[in-house]
C-alpha positions as CSV (number, residue, x, y, z in Angstrom):
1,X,0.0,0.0,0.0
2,X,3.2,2.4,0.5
3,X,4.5,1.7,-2.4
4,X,1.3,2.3,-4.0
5,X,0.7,5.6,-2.3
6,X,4.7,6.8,-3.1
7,X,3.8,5.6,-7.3
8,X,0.8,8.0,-7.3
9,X,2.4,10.9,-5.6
10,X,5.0,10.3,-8.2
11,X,2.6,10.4,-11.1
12,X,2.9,6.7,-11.8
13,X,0.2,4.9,-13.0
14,X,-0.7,1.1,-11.6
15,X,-0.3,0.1,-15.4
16,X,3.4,1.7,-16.0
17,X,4.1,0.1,-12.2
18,X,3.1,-3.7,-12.7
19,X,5.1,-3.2,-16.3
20,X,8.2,-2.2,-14.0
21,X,7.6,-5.0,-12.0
22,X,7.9,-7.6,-15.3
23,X,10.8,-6.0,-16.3
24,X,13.0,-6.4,-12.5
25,X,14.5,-9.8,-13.6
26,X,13.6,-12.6,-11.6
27,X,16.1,-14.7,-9.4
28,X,15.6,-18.6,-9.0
29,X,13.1,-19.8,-7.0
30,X,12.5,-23.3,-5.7
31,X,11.5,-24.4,-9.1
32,X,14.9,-23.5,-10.7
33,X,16.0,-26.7,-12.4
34,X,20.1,-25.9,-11.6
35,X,20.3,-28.5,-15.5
36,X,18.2,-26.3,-17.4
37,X,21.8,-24.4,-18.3
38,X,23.4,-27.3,-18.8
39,X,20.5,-28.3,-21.6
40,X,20.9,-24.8,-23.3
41,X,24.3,-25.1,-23.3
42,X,24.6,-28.1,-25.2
43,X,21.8,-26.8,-27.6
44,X,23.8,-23.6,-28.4
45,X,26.8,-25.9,-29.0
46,X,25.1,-28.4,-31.2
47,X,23.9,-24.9,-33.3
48,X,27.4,-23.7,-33.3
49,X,28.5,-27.3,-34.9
50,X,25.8,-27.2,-37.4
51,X,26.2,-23.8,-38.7
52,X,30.1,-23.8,-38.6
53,X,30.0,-26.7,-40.9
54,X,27.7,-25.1,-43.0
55,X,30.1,-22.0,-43.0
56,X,33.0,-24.7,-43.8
57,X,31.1,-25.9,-46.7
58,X,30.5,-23.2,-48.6
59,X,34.5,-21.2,-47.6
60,X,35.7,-24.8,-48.7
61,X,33.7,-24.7,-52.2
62,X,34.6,-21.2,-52.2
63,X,31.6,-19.7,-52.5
64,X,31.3,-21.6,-56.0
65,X,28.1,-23.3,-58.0
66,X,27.9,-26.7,-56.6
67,X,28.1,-28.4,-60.1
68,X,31.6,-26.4,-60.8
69,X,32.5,-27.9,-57.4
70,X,31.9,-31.1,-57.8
71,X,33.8,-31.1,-61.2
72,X,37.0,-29.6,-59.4
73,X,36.8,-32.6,-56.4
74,X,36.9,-35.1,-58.8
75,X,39.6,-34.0,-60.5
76,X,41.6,-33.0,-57.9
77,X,42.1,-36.7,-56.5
78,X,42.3,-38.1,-60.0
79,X,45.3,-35.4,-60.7
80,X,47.0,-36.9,-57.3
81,X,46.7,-40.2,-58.1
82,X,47.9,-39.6,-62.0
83,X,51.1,-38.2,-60.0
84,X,51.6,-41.7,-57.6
85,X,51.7,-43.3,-60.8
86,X,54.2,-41.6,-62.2
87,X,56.0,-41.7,-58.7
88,X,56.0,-45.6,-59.2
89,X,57.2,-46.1,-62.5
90,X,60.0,-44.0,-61.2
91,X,60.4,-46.8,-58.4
92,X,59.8,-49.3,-60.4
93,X,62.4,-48.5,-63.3
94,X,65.1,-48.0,-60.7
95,X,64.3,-51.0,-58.8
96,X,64.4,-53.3,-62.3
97,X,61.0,-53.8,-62.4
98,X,57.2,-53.4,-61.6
99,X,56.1,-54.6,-58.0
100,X,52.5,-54.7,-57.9
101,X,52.0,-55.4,-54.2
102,X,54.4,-52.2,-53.4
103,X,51.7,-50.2,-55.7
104,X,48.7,-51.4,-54.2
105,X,50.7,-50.3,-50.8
106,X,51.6,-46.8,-51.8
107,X,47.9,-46.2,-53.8
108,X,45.9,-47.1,-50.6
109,X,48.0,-45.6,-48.1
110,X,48.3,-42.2,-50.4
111,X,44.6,-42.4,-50.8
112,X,43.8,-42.3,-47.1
113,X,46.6,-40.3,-46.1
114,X,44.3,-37.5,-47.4
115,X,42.7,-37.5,-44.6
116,X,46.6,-36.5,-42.6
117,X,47.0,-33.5,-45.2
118,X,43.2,-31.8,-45.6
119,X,42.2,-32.5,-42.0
120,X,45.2,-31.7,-39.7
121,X,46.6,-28.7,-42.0
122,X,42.8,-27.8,-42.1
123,X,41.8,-27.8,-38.4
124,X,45.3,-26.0,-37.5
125,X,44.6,-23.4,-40.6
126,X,41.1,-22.1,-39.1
127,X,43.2,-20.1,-36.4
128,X,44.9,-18.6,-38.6
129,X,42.4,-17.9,-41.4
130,X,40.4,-16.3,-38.5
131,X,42.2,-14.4,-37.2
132,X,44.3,-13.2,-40.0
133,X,42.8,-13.4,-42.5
134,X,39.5,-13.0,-41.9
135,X,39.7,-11.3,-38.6
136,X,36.5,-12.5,-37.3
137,X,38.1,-14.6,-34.3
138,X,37.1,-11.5,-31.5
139,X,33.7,-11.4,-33.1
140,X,33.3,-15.2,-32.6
141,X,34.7,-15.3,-29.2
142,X,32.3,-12.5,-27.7
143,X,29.4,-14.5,-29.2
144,X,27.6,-16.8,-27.4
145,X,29.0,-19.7,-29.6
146,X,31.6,-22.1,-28.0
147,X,35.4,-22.0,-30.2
148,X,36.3,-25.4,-29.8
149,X,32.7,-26.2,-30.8
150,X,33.0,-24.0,-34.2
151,X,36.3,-25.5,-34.8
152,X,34.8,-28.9,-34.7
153,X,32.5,-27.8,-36.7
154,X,34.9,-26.5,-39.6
155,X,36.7,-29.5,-39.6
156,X,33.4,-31.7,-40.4
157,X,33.2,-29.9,-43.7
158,X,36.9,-30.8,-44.1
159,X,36.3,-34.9,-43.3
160,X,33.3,-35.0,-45.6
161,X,35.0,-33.4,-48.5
162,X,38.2,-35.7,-48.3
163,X,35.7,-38.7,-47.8
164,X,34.5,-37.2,-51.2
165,X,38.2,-37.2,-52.6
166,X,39.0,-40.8,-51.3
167,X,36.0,-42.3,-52.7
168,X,37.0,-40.6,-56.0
169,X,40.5,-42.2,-55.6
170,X,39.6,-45.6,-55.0
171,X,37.1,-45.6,-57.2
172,X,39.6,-44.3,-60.2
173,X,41.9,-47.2,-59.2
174,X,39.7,-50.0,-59.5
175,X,38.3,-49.0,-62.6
176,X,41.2,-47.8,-64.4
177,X,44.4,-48.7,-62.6
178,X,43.4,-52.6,-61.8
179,X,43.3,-52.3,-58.1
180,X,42.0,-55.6,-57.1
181,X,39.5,-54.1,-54.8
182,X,36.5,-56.9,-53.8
183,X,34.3,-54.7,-51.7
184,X,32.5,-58.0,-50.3
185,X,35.6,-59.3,-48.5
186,X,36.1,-56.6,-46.9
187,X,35.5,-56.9,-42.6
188,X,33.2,-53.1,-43.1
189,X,32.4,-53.3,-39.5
190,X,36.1,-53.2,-38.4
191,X,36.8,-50.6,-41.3
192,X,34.2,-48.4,-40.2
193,X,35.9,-48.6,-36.6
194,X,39.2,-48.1,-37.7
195,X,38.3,-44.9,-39.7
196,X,36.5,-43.2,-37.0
197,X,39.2,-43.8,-34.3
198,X,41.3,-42.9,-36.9
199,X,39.8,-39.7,-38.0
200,X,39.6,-38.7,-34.3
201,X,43.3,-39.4,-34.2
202,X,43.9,-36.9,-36.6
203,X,41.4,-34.1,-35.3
204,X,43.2,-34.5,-31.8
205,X,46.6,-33.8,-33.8
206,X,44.5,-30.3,-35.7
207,X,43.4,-29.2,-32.6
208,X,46.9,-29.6,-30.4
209,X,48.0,-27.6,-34.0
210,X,45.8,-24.9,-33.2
211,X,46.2,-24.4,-29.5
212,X,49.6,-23.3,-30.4
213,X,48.7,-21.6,-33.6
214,X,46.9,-19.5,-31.2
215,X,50.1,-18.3,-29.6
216,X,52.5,-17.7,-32.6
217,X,52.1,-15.2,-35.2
218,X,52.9,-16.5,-38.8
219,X,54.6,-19.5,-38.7
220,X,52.4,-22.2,-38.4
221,X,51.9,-22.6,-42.1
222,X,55.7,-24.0,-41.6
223,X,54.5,-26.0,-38.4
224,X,51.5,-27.4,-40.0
225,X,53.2,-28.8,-43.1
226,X,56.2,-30.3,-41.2
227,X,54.1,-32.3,-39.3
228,X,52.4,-33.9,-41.9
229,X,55.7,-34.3,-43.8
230,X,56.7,-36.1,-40.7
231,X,53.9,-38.8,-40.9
232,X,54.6,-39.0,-44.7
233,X,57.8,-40.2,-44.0
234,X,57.7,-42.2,-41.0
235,X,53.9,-44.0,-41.4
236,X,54.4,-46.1,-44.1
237,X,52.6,-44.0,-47.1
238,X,55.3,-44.0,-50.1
239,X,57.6,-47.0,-48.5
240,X,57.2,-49.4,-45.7
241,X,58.4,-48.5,-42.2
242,X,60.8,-51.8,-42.6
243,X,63.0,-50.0,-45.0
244,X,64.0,-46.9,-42.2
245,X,67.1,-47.1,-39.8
246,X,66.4,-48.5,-36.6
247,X,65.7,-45.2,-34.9
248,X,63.1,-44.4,-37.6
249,X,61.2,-47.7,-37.1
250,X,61.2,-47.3,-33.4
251,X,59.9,-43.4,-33.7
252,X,57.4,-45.0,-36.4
253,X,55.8,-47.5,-33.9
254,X,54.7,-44.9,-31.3
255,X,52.5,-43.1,-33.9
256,X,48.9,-44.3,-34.1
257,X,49.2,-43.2,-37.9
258,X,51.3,-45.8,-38.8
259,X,49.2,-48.9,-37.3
260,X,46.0,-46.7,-38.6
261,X,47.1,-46.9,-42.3
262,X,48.1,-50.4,-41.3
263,X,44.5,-51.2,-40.4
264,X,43.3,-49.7,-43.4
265,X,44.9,-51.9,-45.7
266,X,44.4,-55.3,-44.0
267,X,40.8,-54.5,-44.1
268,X,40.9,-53.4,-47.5
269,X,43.0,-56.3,-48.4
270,X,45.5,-54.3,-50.4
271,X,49.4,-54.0,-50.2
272,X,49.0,-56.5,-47.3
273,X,52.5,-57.7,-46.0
274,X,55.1,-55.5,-47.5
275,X,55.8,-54.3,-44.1
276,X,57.9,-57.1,-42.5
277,X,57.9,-54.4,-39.3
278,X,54.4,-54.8,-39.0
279,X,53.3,-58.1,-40.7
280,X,54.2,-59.8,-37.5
281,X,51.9,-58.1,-35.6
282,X,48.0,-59.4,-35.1
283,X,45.1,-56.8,-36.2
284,X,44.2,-57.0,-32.5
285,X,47.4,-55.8,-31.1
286,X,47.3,-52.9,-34.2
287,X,44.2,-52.1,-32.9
288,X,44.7,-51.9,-29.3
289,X,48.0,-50.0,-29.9
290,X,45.7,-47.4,-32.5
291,X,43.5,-47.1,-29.3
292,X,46.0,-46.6,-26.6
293,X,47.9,-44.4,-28.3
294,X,44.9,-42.1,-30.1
295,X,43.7,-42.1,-26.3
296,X,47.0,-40.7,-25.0
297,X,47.3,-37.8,-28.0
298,X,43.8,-36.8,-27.0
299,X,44.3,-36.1,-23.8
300,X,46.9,-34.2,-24.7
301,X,46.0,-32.3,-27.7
302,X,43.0,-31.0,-25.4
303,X,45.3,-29.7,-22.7
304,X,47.6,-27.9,-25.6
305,X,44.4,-26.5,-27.2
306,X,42.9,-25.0,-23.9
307,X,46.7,-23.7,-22.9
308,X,46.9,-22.1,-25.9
309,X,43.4,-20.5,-25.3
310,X,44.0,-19.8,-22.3
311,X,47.1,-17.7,-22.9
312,X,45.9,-16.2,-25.7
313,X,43.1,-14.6,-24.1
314,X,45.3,-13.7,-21.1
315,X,48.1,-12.0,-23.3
316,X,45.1,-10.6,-25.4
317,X,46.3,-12.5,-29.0
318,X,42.6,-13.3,-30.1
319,X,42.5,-10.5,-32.3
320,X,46.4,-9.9,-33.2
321,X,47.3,-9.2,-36.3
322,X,50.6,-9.3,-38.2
323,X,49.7,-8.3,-41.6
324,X,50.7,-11.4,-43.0
């Protein structure tokens, strides 16, 4: 009733007053569900993943009419695998003569090895293209959409389109290079396990990329490309591990890309035992070894990514610049 009597003396009407009232925000109460935030947060991050891979799509097709797209990803692979070919004759007329099983070896593990060069560069490059190039990293971060969500995001518009390529690849290999590929003896269920934890593998390795593109200024084109040429060499793609010094084998067996290309071809059935460093081992050992060891670069590929996040908002590099 006071506050009624002190609205009137004011000139308030009891309309403008209970409108007031509506607008004072209102504090929990005891039906406050304390996981409603939770829910909404995980609904804001599932928009964030949809619409960043939208936003990958169309940056990774350029911008371009679907149909010229879709003529460029086909020849792109078919221009890769043209140069593997040419690659192996070289081999082959140094070495005295064709090997057939070595081919099949360095076609499928160059085919899949796509997924080392277009995802890892490509997760580690959306830091940069953000920031620099774009310079739309600060507007993303004061949004209500999660970064590490957007970035997963990006890089499922970057899987999908080298699925695209390897598809393209194989298929181009079968039908014109005689790559004895029988797609009903092929164990899919174990494939399809070995290319997620796989593709995971390689994410993990984008994203521990990133966390430190985050905190250097133009050099991680340099980074990024070094360590893919590192798993070129050392994982088996153009030669089998066997045929590196001792050193180079023993580095080779602690990455999981080496026993994941490994996998690949003994489900695919192709180039199958032209690694005597690896032919002795069971598919169950390769496959707990993939496990362990994408487990343990996980775990720490998150802790590099949120270091570098964290010290990058601390030292206020989100939205630096270096005209590069």
């Amino acid at each position: 009733m006071a506050v009624n009597r002190k609205s009137r003396s004011m000139g308030i009407s009891q309309k403008s007053l209970k409108s007031m009232r509506r607008s004072i925000p209102r504090y929990p109460t005891g039906n406050y569900h304390p996981n409603k935030e939770n829910v909404e947060s995980r609904h804001r991050n599932a928009r964030t993943l949809k619409w960043s891979a939208w936003l990958g799509w169309q940056m990774e097709s350029n911008w371009a009419d679907p149909f010229l797209f879709m003529v460029y990803s086909v020849a792109k692979p078919i221009a890769a695998s043209l140069i593997l070919v040419v690659m192996y004759s070289i081999i082959a007329a140094i070495g005295g003569g064709p090997d057939i099983g070595l081919f099949h070896y360095m076609f499928v593990s160059n085919a899949f090895f796509m997924y080392v060069g277009q995802v890892l560069f490509g997760v580690a490059q959306i830091v940069h293209d953000d920031r620099e190039h774009f310079q739309t990293m600060k507007y993303i971060y004061i949004s209500p959409s999660n970064y590490f969500s957007y970035m997963i995001g990006r890089s499922v518009s970057k899987m999908v389109i080298t699925t695209f390529a390897v598809i393209i690849t194989m298929a181009f290999g079968v039908f014109l290079l005689n790559v004895p590929l029988n797609i009903f003896t092929i164990n899919w269920l174990l494939f399809m396990a070995v290319m997620v934890i796989g593709i995971f593998c390689i994410m993990a390795f984008g994203l521990a990329l990133a966390g430190l593109s985050f905190l250097t200024a133009k050099h991680q084109g340099g980074m990024n490309e070094g360590i893919a040429g590192l798993f070129y060499l050392f994982c088996g793609v153009v030669f089998p591990v066997s045929i590196l010094p001792s050193w180079g084998m023993s580095f080779a067996k602690i990455l999981p890309i080496t026993y994941w290309l490994e996998l690949v071809r003994r489900t695919l059935n192709l180039g199958v035992g032209m690694d005597s460093t690896l032919s002795g081992a069971s598919t169950a050992y390769c496959m707990a070894i993939l496990c362990l060891s994408t487990l343990i670069f996980s775990i720490v590929a998150l802790a590099i990514f949120k270091v570098g996040d964290t010290v990058a908002r601390q030292k206020g590099l989100i939205d630096m610049t270096t005209a590069y």
